[in-house]
PDB file of N, CA, C and O in Angstrom:
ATOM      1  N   UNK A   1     115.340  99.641 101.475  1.00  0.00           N
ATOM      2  CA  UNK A   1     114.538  98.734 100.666  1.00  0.00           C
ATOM      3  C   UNK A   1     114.115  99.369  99.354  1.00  0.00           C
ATOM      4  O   UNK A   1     114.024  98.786  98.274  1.00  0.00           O
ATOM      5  N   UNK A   2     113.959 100.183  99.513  1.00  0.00           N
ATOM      6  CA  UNK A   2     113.452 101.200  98.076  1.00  0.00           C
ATOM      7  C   UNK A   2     114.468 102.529  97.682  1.00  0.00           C
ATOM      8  O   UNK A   2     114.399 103.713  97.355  1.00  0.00           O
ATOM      9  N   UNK A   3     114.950 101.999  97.816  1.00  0.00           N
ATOM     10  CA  UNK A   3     116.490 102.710  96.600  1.00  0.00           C
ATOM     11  C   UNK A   3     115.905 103.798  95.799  1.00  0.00           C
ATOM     12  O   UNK A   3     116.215 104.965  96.035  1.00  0.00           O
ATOM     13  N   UNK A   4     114.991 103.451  94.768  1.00  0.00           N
ATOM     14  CA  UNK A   4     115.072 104.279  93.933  1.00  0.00           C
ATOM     15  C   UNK A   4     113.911 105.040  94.326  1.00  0.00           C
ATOM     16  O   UNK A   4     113.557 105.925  93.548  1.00  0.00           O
ATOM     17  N   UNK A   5     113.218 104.854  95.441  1.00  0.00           N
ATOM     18  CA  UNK A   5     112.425 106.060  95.473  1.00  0.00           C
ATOM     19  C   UNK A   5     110.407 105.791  94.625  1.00  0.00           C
ATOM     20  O   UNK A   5     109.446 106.521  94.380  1.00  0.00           O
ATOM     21  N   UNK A   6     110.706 104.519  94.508  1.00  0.00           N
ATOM     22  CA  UNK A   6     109.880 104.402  93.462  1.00  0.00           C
ATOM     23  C   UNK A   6     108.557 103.887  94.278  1.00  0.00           C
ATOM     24  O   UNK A   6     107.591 103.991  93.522  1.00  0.00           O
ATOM     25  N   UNK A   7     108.259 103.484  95.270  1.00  0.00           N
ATOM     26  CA  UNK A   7     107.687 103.186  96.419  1.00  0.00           C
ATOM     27  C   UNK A   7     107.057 104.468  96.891  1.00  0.00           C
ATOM     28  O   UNK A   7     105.844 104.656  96.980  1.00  0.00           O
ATOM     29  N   UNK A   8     107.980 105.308  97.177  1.00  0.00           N
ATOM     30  CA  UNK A   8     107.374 106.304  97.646  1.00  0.00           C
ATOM     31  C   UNK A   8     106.903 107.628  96.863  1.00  0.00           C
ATOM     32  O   UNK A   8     106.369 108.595  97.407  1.00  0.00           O
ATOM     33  N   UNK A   9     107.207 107.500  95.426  1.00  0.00           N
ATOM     34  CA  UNK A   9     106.376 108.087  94.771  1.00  0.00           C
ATOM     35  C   UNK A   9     105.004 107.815  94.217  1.00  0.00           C
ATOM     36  O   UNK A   9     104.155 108.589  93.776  1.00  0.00           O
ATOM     37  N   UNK A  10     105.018 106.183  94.392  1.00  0.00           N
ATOM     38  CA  UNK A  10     103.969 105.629  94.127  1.00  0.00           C
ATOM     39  C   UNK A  10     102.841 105.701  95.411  1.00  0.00           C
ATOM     40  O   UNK A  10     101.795 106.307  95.178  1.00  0.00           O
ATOM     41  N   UNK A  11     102.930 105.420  96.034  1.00  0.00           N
ATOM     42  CA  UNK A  11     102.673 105.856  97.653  1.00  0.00           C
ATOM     43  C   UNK A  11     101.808 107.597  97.724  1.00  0.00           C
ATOM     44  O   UNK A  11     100.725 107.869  98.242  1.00  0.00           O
ATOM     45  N   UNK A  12     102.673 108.415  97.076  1.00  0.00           N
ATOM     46  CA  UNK A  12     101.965 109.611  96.616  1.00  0.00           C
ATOM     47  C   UNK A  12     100.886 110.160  95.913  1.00  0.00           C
ATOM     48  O   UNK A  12      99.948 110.945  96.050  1.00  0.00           O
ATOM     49  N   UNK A  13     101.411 109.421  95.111  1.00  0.00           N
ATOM     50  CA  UNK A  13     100.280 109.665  94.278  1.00  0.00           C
ATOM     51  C   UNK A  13      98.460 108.882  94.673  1.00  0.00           C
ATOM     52  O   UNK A  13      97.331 109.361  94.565  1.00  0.00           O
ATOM     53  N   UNK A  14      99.037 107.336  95.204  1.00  0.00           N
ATOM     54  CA  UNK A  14      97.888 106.849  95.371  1.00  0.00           C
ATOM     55  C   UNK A  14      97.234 107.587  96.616  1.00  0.00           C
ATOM     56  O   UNK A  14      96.060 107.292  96.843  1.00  0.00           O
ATOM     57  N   UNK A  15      97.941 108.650  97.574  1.00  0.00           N
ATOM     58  CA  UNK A  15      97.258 109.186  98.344  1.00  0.00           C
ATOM     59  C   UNK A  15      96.401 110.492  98.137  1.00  0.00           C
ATOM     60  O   UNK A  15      95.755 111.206  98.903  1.00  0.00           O
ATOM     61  N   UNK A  16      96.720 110.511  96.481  1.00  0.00           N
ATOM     62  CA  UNK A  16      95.630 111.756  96.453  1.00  0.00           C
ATOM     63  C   UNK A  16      94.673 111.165  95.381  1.00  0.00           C
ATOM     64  O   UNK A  16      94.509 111.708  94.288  1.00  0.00           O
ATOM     65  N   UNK A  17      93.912 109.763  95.846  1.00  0.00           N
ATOM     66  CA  UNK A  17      93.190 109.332  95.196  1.00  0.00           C
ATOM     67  C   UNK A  17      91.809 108.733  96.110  1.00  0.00           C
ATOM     68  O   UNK A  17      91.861 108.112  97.172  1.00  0.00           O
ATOM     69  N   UNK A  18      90.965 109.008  95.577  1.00  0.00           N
ATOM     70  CA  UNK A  18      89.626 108.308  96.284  1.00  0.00           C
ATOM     71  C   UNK A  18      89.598 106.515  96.685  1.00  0.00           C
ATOM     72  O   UNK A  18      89.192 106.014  97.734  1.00  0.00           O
ATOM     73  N   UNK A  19      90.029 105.980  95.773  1.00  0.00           N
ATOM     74  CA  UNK A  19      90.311 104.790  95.679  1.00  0.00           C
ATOM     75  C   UNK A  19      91.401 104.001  94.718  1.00  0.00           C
ATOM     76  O   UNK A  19      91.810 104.669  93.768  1.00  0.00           O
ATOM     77  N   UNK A  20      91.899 102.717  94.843  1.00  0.00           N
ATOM     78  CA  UNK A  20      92.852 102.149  93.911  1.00  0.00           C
ATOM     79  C   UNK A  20      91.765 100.641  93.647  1.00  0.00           C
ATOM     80  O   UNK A  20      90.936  99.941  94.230  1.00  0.00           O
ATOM     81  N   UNK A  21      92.312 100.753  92.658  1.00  0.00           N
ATOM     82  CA  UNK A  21      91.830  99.724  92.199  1.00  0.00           C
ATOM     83  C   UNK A  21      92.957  98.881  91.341  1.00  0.00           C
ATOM     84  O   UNK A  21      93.419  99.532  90.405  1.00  0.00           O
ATOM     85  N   UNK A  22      93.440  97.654  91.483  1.00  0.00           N
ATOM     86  CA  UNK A  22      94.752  97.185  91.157  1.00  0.00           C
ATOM     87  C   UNK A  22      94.217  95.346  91.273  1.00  0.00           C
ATOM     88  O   UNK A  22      93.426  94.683  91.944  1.00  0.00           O
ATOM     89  N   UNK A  23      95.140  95.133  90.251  1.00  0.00           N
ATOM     90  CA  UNK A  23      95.617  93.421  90.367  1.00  0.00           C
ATOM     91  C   UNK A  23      96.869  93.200  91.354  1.00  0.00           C
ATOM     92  O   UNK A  23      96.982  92.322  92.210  1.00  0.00           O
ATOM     93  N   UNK A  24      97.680  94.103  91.058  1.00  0.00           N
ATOM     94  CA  UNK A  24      99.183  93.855  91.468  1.00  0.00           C
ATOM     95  C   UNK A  24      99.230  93.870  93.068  1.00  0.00           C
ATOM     96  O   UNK A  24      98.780  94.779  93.765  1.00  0.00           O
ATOM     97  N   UNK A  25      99.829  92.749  93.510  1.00  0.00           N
ATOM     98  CA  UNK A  25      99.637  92.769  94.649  1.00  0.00           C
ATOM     99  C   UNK A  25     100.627  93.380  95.533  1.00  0.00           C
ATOM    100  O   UNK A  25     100.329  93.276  96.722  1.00  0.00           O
ATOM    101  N   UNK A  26     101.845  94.057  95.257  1.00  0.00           N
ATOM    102  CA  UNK A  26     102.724  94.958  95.536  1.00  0.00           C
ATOM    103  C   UNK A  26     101.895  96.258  95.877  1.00  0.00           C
ATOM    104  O   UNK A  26     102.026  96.823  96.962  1.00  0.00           O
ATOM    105  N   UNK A  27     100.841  96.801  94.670  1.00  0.00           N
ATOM    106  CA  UNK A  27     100.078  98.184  94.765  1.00  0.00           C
ATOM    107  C   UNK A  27      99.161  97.977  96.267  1.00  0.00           C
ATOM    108  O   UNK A  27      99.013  98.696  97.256  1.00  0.00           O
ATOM    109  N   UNK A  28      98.631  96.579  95.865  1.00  0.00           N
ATOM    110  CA  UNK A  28      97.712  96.203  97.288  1.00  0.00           C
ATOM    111  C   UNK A  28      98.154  96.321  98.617  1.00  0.00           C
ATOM    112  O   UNK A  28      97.402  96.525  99.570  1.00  0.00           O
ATOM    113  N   UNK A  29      99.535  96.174  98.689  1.00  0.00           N
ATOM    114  CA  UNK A  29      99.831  96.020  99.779  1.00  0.00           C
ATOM    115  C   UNK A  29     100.514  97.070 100.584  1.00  0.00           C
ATOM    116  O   UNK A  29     100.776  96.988 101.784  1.00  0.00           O
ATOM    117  N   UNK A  30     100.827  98.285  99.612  1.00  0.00           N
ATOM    118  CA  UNK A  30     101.336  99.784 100.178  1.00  0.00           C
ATOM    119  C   UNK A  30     100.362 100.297 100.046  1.00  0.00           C
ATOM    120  O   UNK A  30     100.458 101.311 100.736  1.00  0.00           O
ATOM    121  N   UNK A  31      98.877 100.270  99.329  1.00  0.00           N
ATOM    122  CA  UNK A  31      97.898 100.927  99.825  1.00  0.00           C
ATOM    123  C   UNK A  31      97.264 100.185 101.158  1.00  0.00           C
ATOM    124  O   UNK A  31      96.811 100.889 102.061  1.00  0.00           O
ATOM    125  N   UNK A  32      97.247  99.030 101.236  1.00  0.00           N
ATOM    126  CA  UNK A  32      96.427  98.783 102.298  1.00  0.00           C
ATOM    127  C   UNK A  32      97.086  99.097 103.389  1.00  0.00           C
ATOM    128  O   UNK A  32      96.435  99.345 104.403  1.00  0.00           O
ATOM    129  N   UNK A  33      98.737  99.162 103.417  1.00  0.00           N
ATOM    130  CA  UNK A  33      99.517  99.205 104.550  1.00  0.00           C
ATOM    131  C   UNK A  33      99.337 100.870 104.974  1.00  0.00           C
ATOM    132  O   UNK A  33      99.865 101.360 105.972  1.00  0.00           O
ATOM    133  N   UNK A  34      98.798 101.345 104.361  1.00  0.00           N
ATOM    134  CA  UNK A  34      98.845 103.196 104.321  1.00  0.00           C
ATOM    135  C   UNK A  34      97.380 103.461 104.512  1.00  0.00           C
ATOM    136  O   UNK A  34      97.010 104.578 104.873  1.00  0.00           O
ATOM    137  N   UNK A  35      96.497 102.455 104.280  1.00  0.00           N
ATOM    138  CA  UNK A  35      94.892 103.286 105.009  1.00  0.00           C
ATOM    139  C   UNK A  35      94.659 103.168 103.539  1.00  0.00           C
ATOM    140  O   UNK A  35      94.433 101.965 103.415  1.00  0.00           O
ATOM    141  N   UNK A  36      94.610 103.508 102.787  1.00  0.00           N
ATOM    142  CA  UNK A  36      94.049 103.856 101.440  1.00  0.00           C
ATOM    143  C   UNK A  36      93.094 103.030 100.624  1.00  0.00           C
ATOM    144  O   UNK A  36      93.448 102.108  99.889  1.00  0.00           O
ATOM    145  N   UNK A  37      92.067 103.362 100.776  1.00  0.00           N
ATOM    146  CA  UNK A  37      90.530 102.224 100.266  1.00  0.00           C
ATOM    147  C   UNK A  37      91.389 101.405  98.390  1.00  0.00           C
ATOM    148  O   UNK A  37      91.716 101.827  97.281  1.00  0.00           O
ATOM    149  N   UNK A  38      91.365  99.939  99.242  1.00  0.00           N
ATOM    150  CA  UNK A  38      91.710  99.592  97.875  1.00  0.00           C
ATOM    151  C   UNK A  38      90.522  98.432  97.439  1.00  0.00           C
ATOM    152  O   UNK A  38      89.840  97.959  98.348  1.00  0.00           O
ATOM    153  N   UNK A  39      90.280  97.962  95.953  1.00  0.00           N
ATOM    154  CA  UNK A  39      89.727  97.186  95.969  1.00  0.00           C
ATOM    155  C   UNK A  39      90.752  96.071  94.799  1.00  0.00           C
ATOM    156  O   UNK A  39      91.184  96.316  93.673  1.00  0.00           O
ATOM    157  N   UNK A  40      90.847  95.059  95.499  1.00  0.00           N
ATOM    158  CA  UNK A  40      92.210  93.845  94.473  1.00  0.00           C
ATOM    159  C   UNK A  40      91.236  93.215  93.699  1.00  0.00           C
ATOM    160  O   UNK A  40      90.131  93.085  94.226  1.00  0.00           O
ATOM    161  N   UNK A  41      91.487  92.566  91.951  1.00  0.00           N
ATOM    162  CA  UNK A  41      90.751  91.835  91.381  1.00  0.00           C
ATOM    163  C   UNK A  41      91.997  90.361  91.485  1.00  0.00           C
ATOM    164  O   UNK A  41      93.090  90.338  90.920  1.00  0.00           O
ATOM    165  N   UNK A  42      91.405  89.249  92.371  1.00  0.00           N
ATOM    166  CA  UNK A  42      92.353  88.266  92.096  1.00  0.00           C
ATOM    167  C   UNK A  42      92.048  86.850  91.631  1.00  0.00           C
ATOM    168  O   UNK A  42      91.072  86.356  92.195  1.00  0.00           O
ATOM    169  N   UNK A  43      92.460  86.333  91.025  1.00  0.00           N
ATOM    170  CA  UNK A  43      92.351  85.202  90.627  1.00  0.00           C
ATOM    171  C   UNK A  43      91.834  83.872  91.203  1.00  0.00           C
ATOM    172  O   UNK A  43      91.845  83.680  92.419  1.00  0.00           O
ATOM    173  N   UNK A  44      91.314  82.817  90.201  1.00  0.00           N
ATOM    174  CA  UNK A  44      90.222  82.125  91.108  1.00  0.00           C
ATOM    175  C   UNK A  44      91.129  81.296  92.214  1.00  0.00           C
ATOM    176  O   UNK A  44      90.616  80.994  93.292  1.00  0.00           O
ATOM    177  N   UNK A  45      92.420  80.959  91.927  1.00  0.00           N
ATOM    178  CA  UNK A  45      92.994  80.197  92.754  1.00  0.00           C
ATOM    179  C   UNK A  45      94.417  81.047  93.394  1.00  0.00           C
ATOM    180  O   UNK A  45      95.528  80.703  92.990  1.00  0.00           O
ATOM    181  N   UNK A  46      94.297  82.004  94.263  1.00  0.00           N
ATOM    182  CA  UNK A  46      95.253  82.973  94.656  1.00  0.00           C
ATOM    183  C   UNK A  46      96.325  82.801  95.461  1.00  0.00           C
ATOM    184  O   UNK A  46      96.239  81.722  96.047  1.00  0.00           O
ATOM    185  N   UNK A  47      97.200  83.349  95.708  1.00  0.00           N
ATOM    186  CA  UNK A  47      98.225  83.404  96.946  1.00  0.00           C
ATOM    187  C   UNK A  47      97.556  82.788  97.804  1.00  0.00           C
ATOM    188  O   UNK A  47      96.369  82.504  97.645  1.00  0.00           O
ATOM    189  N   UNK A  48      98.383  82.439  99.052  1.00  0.00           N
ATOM    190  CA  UNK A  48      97.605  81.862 100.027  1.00  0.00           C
ATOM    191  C   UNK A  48      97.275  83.335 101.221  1.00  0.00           C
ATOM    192  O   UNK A  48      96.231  83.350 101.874  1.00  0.00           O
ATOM    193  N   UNK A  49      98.029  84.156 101.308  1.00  0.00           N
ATOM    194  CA  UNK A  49      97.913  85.045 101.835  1.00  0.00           C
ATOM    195  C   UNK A  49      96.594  85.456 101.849  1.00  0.00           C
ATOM    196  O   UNK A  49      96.185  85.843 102.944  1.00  0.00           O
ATOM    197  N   UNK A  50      95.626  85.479 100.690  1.00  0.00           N
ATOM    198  CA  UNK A  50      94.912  85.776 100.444  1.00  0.00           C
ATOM    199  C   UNK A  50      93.285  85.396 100.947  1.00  0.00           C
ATOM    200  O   UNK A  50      92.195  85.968 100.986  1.00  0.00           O
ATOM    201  N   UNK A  51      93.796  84.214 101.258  1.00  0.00           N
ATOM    202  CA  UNK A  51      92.612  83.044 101.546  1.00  0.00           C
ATOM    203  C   UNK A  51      91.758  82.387 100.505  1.00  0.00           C
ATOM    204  O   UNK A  51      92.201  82.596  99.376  1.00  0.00           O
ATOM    205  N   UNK A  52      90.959  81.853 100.526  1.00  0.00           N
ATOM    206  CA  UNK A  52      90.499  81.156  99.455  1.00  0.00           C
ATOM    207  C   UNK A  52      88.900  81.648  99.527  1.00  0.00           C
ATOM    208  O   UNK A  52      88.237  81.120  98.635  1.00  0.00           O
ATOM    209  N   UNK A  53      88.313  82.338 100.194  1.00  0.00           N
ATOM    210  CA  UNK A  53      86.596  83.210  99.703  1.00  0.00           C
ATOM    211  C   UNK A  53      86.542  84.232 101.042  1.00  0.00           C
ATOM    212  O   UNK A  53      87.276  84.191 102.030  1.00  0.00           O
ATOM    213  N   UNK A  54      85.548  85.068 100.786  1.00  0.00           N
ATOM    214  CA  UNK A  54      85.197  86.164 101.397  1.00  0.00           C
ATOM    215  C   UNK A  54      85.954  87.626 100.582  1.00  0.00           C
ATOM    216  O   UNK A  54      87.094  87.769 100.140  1.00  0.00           O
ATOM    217  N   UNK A  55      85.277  88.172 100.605  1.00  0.00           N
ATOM    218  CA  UNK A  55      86.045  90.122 100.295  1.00  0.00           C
ATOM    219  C   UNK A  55      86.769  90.715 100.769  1.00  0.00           C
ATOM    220  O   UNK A  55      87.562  91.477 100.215  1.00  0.00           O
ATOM    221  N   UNK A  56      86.624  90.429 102.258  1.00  0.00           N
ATOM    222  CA  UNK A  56      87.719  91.135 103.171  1.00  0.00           C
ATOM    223  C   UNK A  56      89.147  90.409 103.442  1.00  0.00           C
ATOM    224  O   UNK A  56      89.356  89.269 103.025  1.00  0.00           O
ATOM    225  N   UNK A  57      89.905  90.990 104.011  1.00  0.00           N
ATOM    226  CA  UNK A  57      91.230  90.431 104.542  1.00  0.00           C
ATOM    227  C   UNK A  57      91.057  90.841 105.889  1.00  0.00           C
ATOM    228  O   UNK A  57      90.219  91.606 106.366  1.00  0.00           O
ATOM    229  N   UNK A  58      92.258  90.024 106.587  1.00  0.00           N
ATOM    230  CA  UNK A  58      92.524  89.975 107.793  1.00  0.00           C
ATOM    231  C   UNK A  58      93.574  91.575 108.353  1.00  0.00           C
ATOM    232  O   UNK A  58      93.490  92.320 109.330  1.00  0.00           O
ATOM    233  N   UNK A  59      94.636  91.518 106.956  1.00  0.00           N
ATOM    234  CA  UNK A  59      95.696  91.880 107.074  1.00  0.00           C
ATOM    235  C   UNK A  59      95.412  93.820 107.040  1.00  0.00           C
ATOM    236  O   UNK A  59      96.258  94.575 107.519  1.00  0.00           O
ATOM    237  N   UNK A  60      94.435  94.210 106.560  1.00  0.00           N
ATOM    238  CA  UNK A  60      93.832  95.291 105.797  1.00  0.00           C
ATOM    239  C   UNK A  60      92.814  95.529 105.583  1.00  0.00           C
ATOM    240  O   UNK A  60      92.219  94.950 104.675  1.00  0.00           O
ATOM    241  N   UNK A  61      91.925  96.978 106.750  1.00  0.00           N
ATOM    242  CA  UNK A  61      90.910  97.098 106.654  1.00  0.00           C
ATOM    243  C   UNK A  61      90.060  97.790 105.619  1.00  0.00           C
ATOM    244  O   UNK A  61      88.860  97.803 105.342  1.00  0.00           O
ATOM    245  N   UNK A  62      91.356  98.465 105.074  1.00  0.00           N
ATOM    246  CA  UNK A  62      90.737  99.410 103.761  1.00  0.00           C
ATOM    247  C   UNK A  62      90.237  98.941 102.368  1.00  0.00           C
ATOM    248  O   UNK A  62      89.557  99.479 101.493  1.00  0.00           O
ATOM    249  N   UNK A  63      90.903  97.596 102.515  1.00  0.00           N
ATOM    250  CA  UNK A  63      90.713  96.634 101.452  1.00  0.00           C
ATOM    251  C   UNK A  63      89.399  95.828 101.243  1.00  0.00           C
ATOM    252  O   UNK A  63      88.639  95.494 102.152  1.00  0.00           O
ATOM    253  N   UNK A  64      89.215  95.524  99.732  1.00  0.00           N
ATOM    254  CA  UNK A  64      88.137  94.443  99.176  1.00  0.00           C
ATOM    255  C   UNK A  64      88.281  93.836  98.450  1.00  0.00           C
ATOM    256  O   UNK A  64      88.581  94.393  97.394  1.00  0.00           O
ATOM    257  N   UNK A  65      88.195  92.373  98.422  1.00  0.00           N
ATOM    258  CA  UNK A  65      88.549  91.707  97.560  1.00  0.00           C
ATOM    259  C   UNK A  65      87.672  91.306  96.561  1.00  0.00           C
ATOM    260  O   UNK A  65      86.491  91.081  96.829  1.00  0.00           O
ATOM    261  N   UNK A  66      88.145  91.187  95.377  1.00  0.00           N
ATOM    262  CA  UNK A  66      86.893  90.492  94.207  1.00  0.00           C
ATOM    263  C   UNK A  66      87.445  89.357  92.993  1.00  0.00           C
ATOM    264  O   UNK A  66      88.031  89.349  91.911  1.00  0.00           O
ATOM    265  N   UNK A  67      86.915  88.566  93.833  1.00  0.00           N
ATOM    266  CA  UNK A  67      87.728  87.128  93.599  1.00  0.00           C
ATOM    267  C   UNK A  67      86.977  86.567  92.122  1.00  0.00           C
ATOM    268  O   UNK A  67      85.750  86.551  92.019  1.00  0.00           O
ATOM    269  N   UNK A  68      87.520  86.298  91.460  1.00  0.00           N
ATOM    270  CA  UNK A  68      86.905  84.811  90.443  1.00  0.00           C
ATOM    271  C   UNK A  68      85.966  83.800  90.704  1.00  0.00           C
ATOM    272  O   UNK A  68      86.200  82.774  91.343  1.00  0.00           O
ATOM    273  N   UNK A  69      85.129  84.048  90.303  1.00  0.00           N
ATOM    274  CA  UNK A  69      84.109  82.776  90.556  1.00  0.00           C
ATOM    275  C   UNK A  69      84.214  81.464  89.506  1.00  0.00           C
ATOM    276  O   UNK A  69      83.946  80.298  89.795  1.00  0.00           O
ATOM    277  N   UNK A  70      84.653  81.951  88.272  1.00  0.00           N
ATOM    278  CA  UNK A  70      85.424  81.037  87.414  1.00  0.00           C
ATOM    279  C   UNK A  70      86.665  80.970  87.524  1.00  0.00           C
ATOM    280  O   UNK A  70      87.043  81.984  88.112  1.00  0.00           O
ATOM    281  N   UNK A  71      87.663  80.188  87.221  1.00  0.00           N
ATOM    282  CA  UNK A  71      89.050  80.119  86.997  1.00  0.00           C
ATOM    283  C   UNK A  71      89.079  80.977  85.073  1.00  0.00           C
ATOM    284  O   UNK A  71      88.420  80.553  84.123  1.00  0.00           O
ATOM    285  N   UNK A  72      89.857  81.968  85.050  1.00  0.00           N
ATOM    286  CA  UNK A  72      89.750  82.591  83.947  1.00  0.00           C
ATOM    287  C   UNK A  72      88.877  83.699  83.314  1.00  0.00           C
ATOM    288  O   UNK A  72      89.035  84.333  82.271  1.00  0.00           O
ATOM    289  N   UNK A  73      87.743  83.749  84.417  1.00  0.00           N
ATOM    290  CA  UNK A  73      86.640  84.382  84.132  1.00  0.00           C
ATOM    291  C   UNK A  73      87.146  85.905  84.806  1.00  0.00           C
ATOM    292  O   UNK A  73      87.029  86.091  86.017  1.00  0.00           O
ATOM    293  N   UNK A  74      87.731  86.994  83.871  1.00  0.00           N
ATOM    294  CA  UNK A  74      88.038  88.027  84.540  1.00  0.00           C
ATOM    295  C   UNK A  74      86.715  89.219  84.100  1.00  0.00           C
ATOM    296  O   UNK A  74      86.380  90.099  84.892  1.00  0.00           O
ATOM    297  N   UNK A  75      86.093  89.062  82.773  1.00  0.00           N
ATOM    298  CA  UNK A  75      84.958  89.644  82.988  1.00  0.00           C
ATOM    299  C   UNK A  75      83.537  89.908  84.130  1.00  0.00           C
ATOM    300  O   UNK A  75      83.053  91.022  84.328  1.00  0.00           O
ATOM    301  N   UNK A  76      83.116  88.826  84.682  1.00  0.00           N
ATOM    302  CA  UNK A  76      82.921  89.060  86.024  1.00  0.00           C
ATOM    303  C   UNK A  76      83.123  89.679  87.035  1.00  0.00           C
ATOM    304  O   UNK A  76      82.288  90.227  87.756  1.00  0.00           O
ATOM    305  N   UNK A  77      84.573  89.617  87.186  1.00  0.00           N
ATOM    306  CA  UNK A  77      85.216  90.004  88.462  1.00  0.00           C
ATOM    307  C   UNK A  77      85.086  91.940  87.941  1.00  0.00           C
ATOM    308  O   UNK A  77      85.005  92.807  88.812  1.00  0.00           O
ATOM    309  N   UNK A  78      85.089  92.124  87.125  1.00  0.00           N
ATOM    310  CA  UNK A  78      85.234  93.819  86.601  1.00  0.00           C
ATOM    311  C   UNK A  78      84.139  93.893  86.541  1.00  0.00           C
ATOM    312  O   UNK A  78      83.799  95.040  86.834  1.00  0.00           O
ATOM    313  N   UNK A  79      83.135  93.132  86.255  1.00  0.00           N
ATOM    314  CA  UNK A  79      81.416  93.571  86.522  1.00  0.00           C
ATOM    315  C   UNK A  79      81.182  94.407  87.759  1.00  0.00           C
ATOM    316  O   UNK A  79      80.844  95.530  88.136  1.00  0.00           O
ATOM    317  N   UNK A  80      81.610  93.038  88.232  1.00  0.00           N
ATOM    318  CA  UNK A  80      81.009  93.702  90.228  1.00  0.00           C
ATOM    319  C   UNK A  80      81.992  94.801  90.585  1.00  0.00           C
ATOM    320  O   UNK A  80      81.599  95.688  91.343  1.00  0.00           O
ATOM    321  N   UNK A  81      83.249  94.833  90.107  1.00  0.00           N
ATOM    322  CA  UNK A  81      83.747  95.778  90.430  1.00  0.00           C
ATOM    323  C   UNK A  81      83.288  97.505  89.492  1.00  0.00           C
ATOM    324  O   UNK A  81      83.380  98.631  89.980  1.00  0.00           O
ATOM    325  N   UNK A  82      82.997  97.278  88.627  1.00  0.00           N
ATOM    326  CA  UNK A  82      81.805  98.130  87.856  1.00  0.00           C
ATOM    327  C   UNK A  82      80.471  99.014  88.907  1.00  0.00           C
ATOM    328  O   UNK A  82      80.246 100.176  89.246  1.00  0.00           O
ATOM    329  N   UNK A  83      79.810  97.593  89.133  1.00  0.00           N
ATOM    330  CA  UNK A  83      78.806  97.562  90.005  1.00  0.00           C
ATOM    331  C   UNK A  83      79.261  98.563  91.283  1.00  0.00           C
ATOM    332  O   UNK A  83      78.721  99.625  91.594  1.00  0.00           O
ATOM    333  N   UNK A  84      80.382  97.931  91.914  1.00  0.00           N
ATOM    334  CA  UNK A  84      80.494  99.211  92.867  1.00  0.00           C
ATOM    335  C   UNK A  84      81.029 100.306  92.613  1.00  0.00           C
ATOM    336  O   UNK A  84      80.914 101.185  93.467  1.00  0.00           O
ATOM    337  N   UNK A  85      81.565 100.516  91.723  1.00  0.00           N
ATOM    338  CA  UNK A  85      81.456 102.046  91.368  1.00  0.00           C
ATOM    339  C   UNK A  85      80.335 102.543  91.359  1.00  0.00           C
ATOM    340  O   UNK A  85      80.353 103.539  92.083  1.00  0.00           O
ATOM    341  N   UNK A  86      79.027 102.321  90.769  1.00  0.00           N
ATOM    342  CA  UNK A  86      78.255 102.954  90.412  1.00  0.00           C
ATOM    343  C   UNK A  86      77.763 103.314  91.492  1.00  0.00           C
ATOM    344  O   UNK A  86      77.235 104.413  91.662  1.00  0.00           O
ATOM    345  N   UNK A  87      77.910 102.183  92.595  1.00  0.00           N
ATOM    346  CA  UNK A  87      76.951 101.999  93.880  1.00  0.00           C
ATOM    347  C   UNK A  87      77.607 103.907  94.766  1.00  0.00           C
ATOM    348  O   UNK A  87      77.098 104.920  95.245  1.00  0.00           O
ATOM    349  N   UNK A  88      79.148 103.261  94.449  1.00  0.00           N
ATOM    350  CA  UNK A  88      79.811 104.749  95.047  1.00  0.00           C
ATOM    351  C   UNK A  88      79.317 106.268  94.639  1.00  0.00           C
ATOM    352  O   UNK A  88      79.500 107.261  95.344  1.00  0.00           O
ATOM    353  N   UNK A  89      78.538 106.247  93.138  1.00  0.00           N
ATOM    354  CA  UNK A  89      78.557 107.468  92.963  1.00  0.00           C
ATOM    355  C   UNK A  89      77.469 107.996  93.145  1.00  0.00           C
ATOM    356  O   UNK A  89      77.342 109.212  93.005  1.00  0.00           O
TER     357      UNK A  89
END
């Protein structure tokens, strides 16, 4: 599936990290599949995979979600995700 290797260098690196923090839901889903505390910023009306409210997923315990409360409103969503950084340090 990953030919070029590019998966699993990526995979590396995010394991010598405290946390990821990502839109892309490809990044989301080899960190969450690997343990690795992620937190996704996604859009107000998302995949369905995703569900439609709450932070957590089903699929991935390491994960948090931080959804749109506006459609378009991505300043928000980087607030709170702001917010918990700070909370982390």
């Amino acid at each position: 599936m990953d030919e070029s290797g590019a998966f699993v260098d990526t995979l590396a690196v995010m394991k010598s990290l405290d946390l990821v923090i990502t839109s892309d839901t490809a990044i989301a889903h080899l960190a969450g599949v690997a343990g690795i505390p992620v937190w996704v910023a996604l859009n107000y009306l998302p995949d369905w995979r995703w569900g439609l409210k709450g932070d957590e997923t089903p699929w991935y315990r390491t994960m948090k979600l931080f959804r749109q409360k506006t459609a378009g409103d991505w300043s928000e969503v980087f607030d709170r995700i702001t917010a918990g950084l700070r909370e982390m340090c």
